[in-house]
mmCIF file of the N, C-alpha and C atoms, coordinates in Angstrom:
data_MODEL
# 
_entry.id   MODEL 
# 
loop_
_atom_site.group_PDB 
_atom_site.id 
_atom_site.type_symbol 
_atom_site.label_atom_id 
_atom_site.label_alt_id 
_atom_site.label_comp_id 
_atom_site.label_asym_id 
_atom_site.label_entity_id 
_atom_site.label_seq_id 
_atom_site.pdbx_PDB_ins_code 
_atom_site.Cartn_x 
_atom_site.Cartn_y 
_atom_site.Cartn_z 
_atom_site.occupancy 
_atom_site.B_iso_or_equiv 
_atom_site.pdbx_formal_charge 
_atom_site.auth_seq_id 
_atom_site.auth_comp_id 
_atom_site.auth_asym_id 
_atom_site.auth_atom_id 
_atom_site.pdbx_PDB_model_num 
ATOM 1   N N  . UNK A 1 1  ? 205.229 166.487 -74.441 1.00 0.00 ? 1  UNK A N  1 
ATOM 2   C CA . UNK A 1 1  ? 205.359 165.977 -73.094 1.00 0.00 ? 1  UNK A CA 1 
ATOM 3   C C  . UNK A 1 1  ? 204.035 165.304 -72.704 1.00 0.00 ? 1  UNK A C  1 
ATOM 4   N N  . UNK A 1 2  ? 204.003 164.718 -71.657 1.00 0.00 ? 2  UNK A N  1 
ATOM 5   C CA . UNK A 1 2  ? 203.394 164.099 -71.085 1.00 0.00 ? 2  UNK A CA 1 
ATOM 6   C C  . UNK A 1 2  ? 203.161 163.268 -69.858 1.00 0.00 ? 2  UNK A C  1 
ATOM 7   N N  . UNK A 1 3  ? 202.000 163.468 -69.198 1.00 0.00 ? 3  UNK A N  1 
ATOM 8   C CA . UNK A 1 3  ? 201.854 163.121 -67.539 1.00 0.00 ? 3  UNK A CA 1 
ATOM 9   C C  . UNK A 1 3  ? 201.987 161.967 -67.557 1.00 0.00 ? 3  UNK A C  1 
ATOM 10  N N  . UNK A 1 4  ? 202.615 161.340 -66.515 1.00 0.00 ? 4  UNK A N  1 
ATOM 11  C CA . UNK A 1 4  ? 202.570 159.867 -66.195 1.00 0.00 ? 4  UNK A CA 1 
ATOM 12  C C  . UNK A 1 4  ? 202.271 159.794 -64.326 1.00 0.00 ? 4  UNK A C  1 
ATOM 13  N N  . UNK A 1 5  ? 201.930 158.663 -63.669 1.00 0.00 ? 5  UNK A N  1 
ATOM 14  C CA . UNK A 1 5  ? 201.344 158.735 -62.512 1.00 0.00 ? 5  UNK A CA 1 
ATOM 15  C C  . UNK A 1 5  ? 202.537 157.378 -62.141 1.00 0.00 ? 5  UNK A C  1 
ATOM 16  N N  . UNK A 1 6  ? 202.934 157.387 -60.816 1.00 0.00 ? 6  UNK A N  1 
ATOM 17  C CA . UNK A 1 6  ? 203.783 156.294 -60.047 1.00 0.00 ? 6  UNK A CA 1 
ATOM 18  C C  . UNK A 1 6  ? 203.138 156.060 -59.322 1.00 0.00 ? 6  UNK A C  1 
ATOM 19  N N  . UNK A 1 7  ? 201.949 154.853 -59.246 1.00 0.00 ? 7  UNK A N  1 
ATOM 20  C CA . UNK A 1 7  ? 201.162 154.745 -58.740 1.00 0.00 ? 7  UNK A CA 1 
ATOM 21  C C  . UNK A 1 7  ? 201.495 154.276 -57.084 1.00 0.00 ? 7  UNK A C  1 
ATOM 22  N N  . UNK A 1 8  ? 202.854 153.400 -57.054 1.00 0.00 ? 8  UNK A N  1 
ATOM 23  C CA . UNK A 1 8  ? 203.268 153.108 -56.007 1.00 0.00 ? 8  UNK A CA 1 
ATOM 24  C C  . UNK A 1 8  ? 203.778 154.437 -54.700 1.00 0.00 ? 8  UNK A C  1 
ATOM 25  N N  . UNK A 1 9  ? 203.980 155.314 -55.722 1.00 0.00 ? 9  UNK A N  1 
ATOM 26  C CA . UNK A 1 9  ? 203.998 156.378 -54.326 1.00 0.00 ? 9  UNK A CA 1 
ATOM 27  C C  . UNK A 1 9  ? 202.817 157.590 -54.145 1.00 0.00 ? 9  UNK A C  1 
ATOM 28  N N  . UNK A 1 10 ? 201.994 157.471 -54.980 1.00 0.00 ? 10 UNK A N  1 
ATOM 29  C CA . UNK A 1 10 ? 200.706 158.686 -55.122 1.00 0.00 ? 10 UNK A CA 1 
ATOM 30  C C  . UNK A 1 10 ? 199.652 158.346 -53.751 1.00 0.00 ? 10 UNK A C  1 
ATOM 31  N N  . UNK A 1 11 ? 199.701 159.708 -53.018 1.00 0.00 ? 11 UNK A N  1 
ATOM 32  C CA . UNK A 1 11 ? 198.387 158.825 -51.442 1.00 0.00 ? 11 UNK A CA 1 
ATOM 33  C C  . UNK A 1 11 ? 197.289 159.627 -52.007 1.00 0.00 ? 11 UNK A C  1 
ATOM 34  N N  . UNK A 1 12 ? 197.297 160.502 -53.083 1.00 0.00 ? 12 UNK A N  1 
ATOM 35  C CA . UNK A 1 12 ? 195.825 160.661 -53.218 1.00 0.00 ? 12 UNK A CA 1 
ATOM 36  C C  . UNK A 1 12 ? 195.598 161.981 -52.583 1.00 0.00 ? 12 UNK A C  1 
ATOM 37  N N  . UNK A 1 13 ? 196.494 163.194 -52.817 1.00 0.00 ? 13 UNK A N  1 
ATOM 38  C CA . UNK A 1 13 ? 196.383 164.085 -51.919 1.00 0.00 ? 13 UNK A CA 1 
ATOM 39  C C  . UNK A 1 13 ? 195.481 165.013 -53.107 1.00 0.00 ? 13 UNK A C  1 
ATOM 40  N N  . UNK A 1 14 ? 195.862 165.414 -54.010 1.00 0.00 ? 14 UNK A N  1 
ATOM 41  C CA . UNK A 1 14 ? 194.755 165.895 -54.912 1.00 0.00 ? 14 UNK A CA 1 
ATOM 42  C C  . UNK A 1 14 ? 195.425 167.251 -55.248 1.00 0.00 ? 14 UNK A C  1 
ATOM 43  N N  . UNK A 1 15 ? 196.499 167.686 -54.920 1.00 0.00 ? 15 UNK A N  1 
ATOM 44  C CA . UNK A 1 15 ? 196.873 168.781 -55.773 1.00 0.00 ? 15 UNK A CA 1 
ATOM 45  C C  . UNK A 1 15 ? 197.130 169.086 -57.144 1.00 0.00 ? 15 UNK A C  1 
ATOM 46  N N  . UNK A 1 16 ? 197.693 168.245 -57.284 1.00 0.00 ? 16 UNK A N  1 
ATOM 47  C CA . UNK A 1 16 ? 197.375 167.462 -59.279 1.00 0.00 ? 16 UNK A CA 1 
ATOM 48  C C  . UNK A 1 16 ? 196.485 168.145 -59.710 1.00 0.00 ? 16 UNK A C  1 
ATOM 49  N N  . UNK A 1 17 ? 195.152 167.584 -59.302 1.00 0.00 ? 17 UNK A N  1 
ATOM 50  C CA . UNK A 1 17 ? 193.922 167.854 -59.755 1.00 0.00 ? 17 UNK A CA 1 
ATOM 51  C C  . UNK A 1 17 ? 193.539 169.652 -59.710 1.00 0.00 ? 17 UNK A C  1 
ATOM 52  N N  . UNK A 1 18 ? 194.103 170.179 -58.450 1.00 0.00 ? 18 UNK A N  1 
ATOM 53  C CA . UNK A 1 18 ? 193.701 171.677 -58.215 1.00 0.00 ? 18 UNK A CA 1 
ATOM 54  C C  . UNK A 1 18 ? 194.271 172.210 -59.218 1.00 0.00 ? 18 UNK A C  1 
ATOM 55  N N  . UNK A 1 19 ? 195.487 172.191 -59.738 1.00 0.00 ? 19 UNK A N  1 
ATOM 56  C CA . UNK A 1 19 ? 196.536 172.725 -60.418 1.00 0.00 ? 19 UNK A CA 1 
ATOM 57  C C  . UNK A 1 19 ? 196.417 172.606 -61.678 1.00 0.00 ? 19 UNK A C  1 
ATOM 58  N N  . UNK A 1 20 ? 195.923 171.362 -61.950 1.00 0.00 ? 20 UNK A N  1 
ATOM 59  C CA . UNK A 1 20 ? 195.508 170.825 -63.627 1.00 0.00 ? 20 UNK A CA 1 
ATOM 60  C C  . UNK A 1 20 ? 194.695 170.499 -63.721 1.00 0.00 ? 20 UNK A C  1 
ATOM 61  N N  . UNK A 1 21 ? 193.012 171.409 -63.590 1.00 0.00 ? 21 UNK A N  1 
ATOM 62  C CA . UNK A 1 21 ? 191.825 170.238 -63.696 1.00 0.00 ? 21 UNK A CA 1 
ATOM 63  C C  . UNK A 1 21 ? 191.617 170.126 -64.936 1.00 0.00 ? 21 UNK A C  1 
ATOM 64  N N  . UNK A 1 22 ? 192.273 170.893 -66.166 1.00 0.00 ? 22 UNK A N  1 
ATOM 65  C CA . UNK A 1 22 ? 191.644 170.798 -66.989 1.00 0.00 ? 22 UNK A CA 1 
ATOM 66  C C  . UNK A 1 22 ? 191.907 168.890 -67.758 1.00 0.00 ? 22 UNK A C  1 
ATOM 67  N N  . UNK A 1 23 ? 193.172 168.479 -66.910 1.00 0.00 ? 23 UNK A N  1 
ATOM 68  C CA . UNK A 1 23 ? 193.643 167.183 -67.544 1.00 0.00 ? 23 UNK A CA 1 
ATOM 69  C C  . UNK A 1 23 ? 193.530 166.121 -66.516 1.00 0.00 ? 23 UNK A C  1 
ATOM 70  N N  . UNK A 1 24 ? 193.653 166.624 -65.390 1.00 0.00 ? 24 UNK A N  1 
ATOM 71  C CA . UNK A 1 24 ? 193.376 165.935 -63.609 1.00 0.00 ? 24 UNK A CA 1 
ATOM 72  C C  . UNK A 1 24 ? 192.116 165.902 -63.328 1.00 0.00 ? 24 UNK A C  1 
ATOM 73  N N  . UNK A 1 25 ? 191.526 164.581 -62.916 1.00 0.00 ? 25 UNK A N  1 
ATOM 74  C CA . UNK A 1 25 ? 190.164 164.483 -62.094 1.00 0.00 ? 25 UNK A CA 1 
ATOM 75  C C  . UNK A 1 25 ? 190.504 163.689 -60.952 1.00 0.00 ? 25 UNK A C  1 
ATOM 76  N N  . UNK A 1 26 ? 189.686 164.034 -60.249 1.00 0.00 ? 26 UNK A N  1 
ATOM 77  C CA . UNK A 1 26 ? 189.621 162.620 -58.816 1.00 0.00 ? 26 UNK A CA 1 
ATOM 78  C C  . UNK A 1 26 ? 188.658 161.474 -58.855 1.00 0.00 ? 26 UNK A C  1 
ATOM 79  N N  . UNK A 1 27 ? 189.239 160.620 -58.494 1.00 0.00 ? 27 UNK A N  1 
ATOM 80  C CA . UNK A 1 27 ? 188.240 159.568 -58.068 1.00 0.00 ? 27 UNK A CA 1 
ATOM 81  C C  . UNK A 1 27 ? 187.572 159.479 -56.792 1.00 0.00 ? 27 UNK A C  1 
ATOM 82  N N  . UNK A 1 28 ? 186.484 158.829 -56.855 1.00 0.00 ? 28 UNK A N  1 
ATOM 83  C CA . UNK A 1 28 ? 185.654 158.916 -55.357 1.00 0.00 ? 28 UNK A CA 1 
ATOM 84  C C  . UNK A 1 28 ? 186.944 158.591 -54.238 1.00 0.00 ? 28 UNK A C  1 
ATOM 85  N N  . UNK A 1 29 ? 187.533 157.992 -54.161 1.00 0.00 ? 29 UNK A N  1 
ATOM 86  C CA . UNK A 1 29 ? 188.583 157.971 -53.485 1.00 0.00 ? 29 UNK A CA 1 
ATOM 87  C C  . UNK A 1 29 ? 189.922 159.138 -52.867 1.00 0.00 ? 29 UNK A C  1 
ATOM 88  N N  . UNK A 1 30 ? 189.779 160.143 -53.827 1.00 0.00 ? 30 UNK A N  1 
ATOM 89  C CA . UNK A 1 30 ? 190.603 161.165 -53.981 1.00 0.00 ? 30 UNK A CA 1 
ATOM 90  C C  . UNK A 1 30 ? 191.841 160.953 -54.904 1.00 0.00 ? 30 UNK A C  1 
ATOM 91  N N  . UNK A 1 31 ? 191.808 159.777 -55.710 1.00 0.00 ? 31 UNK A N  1 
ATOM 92  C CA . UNK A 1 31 ? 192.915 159.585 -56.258 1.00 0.00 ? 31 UNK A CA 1 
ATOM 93  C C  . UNK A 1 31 ? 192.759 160.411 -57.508 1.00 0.00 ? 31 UNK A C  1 
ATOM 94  N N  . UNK A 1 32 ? 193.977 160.628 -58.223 1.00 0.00 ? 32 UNK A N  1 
ATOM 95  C CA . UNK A 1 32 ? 193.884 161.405 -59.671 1.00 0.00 ? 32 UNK A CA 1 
ATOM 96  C C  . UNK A 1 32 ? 193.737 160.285 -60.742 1.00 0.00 ? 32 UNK A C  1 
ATOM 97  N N  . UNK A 1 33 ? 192.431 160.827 -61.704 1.00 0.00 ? 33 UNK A N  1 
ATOM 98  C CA . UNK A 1 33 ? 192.592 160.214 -62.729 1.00 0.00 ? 33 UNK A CA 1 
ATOM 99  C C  . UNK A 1 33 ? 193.002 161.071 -64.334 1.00 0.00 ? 33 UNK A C  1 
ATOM 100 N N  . UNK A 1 34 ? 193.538 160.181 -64.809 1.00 0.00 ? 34 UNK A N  1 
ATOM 101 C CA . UNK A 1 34 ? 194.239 161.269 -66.226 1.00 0.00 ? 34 UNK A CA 1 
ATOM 102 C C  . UNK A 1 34 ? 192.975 160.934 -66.946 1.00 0.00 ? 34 UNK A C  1 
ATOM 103 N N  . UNK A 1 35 ? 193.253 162.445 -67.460 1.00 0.00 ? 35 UNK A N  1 
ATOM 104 C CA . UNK A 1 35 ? 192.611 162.290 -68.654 1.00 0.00 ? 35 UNK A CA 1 
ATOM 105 C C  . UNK A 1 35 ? 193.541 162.282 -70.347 1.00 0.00 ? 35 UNK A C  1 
ATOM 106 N N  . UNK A 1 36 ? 193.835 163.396 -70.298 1.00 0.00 ? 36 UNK A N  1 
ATOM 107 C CA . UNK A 1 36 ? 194.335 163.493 -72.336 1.00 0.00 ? 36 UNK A CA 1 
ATOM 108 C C  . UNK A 1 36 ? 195.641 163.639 -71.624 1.00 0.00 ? 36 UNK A C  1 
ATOM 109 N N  . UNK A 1 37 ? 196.821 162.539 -71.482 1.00 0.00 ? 37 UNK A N  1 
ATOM 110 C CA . UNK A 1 37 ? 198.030 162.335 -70.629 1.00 0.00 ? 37 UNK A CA 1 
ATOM 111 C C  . UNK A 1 37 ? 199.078 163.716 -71.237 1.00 0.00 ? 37 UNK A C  1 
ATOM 112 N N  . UNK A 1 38 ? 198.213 163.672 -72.561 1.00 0.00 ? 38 UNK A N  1 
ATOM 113 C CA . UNK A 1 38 ? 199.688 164.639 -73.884 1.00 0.00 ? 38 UNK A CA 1 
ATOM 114 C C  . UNK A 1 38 ? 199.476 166.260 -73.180 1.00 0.00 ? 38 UNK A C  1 
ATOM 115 N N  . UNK A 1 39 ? 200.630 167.013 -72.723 1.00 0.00 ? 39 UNK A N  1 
ATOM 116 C CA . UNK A 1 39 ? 200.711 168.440 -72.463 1.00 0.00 ? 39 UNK A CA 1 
ATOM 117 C C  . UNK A 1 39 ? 200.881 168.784 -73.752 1.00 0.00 ? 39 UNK A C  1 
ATOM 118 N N  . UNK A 1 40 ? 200.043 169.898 -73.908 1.00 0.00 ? 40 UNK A N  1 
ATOM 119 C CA . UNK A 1 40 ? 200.210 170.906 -75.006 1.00 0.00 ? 40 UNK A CA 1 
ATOM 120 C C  . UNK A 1 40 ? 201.668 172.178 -74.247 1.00 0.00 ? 40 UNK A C  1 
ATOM 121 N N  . UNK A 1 41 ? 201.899 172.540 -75.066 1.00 0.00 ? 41 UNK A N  1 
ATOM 122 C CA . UNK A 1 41 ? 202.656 173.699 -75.198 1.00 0.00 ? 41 UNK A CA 1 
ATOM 123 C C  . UNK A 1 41 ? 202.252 174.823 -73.936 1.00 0.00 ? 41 UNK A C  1 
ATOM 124 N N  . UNK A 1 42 ? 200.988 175.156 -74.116 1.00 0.00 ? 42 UNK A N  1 
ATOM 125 C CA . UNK A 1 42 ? 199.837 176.175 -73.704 1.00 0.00 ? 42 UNK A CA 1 
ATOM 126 C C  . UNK A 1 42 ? 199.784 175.751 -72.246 1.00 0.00 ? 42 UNK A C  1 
ATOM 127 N N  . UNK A 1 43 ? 200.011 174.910 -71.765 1.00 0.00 ? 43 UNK A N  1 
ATOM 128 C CA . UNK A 1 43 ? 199.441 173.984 -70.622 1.00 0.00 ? 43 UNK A CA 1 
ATOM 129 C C  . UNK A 1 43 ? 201.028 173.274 -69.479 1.00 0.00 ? 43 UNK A C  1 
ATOM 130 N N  . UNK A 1 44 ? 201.824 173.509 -70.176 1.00 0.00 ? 44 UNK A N  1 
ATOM 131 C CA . UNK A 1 44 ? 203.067 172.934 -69.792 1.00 0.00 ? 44 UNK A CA 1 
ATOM 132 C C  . UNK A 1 44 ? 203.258 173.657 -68.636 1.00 0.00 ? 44 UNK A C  1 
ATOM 133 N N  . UNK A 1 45 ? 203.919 174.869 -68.584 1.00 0.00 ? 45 UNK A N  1 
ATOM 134 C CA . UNK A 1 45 ? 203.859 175.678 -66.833 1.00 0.00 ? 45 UNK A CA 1 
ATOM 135 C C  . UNK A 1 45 ? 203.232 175.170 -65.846 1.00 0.00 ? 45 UNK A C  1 
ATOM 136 N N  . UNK A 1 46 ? 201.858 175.145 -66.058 1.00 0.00 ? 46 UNK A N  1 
ATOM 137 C CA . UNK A 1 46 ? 200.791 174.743 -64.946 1.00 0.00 ? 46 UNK A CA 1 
ATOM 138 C C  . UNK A 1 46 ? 201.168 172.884 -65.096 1.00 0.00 ? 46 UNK A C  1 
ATOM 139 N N  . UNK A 1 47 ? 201.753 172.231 -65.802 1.00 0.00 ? 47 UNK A N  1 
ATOM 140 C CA . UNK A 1 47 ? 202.054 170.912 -65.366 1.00 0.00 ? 47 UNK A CA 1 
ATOM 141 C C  . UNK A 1 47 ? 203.331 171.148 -65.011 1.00 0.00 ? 47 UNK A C  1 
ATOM 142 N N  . UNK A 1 48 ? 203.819 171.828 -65.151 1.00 0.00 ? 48 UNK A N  1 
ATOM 143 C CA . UNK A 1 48 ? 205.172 171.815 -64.264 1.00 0.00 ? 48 UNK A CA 1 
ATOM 144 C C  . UNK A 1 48 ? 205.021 172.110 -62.581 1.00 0.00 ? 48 UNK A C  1 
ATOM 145 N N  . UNK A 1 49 ? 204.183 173.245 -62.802 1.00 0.00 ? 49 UNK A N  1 
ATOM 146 C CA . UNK A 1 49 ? 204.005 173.391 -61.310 1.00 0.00 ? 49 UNK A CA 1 
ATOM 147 C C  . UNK A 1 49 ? 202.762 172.411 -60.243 1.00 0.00 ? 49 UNK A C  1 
ATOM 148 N N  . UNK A 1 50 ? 202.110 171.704 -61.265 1.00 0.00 ? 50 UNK A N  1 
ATOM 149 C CA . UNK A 1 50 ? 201.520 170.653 -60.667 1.00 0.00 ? 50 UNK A CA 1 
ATOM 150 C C  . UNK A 1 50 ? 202.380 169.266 -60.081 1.00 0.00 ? 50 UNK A C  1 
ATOM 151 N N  . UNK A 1 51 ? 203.451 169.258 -60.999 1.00 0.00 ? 51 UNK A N  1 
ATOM 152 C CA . UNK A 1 51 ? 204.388 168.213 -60.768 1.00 0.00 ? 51 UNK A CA 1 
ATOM 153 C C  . UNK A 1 51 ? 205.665 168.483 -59.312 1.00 0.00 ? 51 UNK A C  1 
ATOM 154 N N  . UNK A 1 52 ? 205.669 169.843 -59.560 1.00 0.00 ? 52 UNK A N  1 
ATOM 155 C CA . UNK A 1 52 ? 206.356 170.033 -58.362 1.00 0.00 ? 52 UNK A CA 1 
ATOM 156 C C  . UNK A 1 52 ? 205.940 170.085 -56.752 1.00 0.00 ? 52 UNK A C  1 
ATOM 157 N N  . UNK A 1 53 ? 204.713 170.311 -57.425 1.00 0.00 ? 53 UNK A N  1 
ATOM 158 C CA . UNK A 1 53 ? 203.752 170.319 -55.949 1.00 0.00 ? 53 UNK A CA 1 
ATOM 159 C C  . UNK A 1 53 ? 203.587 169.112 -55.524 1.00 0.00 ? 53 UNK A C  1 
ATOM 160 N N  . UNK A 1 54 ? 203.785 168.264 -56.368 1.00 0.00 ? 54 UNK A N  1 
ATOM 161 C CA . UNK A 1 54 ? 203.225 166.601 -55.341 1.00 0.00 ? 54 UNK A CA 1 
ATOM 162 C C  . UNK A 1 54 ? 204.447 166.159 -54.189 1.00 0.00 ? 54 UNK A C  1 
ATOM 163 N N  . UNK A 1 55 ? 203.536 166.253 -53.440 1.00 0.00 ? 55 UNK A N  1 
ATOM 164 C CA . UNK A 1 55 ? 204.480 166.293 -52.112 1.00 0.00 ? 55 UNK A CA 1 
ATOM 165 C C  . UNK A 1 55 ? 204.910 164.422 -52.161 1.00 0.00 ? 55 UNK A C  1 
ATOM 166 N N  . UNK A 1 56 ? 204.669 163.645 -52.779 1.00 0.00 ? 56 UNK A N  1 
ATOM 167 C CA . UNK A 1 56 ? 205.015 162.345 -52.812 1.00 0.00 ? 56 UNK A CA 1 
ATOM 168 C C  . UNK A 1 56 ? 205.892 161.901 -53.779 1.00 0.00 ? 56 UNK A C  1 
ATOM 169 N N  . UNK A 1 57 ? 206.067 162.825 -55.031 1.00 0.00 ? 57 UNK A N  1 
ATOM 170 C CA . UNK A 1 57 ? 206.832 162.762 -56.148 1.00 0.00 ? 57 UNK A CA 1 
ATOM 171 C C  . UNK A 1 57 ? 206.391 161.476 -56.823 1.00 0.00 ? 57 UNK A C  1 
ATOM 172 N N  . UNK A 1 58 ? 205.069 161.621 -57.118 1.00 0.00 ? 58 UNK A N  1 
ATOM 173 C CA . UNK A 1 58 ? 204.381 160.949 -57.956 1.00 0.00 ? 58 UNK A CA 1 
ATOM 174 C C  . UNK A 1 58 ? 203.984 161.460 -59.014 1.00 0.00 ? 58 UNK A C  1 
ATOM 175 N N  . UNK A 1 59 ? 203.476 162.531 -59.596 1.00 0.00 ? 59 UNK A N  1 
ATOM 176 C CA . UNK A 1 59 ? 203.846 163.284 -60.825 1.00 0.00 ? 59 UNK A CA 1 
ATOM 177 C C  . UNK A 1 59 ? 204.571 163.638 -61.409 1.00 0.00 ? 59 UNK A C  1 
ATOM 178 N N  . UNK A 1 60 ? 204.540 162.872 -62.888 1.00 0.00 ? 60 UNK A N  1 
ATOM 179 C CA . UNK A 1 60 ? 206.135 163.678 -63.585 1.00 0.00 ? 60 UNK A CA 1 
ATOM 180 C C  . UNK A 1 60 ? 205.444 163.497 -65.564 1.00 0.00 ? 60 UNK A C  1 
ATOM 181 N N  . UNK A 1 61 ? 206.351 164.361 -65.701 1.00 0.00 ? 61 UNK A N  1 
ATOM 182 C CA . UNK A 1 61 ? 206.057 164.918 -67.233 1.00 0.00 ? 61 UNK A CA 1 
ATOM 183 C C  . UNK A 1 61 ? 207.767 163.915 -67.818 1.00 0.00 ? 61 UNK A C  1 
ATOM 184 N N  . UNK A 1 62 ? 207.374 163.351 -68.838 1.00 0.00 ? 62 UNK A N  1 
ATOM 185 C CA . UNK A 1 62 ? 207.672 162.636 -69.487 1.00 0.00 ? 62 UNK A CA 1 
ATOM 186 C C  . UNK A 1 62 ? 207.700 162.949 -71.071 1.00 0.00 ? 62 UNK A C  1 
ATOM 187 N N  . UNK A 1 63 ? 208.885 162.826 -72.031 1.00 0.00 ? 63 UNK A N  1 
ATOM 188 C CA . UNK A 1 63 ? 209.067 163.050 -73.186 1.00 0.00 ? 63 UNK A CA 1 
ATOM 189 C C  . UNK A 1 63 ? 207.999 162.207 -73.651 1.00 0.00 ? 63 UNK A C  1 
ATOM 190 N N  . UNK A 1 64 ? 207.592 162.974 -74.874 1.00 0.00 ? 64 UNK A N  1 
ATOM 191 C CA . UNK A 1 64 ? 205.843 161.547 -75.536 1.00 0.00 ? 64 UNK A CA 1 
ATOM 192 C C  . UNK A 1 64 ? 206.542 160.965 -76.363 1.00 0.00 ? 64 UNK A C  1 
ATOM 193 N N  . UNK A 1 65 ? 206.371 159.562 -76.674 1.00 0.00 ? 65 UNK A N  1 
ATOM 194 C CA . UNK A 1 65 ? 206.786 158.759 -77.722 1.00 0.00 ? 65 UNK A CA 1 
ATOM 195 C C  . UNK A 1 65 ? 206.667 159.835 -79.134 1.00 0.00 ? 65 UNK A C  1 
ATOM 196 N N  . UNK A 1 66 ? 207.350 159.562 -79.514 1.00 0.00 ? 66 UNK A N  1 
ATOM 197 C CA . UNK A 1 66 ? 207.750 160.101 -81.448 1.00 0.00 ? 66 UNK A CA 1 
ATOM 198 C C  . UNK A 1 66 ? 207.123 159.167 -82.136 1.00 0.00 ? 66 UNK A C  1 
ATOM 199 N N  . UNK A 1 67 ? 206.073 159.205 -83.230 1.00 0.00 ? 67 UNK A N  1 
ATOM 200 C CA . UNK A 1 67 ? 205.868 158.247 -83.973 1.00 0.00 ? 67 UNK A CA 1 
ATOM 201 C C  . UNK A 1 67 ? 207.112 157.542 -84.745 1.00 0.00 ? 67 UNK A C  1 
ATOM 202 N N  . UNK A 1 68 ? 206.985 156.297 -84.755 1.00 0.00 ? 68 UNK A N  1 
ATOM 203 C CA . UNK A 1 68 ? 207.864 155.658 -85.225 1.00 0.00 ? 68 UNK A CA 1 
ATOM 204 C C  . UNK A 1 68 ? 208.404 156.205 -86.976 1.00 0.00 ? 68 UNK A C  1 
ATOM 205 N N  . UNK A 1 69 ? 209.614 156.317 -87.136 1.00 0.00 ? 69 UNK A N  1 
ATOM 206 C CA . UNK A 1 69 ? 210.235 156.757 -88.925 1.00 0.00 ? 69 UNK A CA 1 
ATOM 207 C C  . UNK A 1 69 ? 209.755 155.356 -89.338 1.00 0.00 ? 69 UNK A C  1 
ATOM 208 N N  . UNK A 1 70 ? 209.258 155.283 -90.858 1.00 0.00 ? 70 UNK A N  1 
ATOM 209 C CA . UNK A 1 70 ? 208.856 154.183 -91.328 1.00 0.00 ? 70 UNK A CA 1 
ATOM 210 C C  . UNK A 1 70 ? 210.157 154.365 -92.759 1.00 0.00 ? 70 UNK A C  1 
# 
C-alpha cells in the first residue's frame, strides 16, 4: 500500500502528520509532506487511522504498483 495526497481538497490541518510522523512532515505552511509514500505491513493501522482522521478526505492508501511481469 501506499499514501497518496488530493491535493485539491487537503487545507493543511496536520493530523496526517500527528498520526504518521514517522512518513508525514509539515511544511512551513502546515501542509503535509510525504516522505517514503510505500506502507509497510508494521505501519498500516496507524495509516489507516491517519487516513480516517482527515477531516477533508484527502488522505488515502492506495494499492502500490506491482512491478511489471517481463
Amino acid at each position: 500500500m501506499r499514501l497518496e495526497i488530493d491535493w485539491t481538497r487537503c487545507d493543511g490541518h496536520g493530523l496526517c502528520a500527528r498520526l504518521l510522523p514517522e512518513r508525514i512532515g509539515l511544511d512551513d505552511a502546515g501542509f503535509p509532506v510525504l516522505g517514503d509514500r510505500t506502507v509497510d505491513t508494521d505501519d498500516l493501522a496507524h495509516a489507516r487511522r491517519a487516513v480516517s482522521a482527515c477531516p477533508r478526505l484527502a488522505l488515502r492508501l492506495e494499492q502500490a504498483p506491482s512491478p511489471a511481469t517481463r
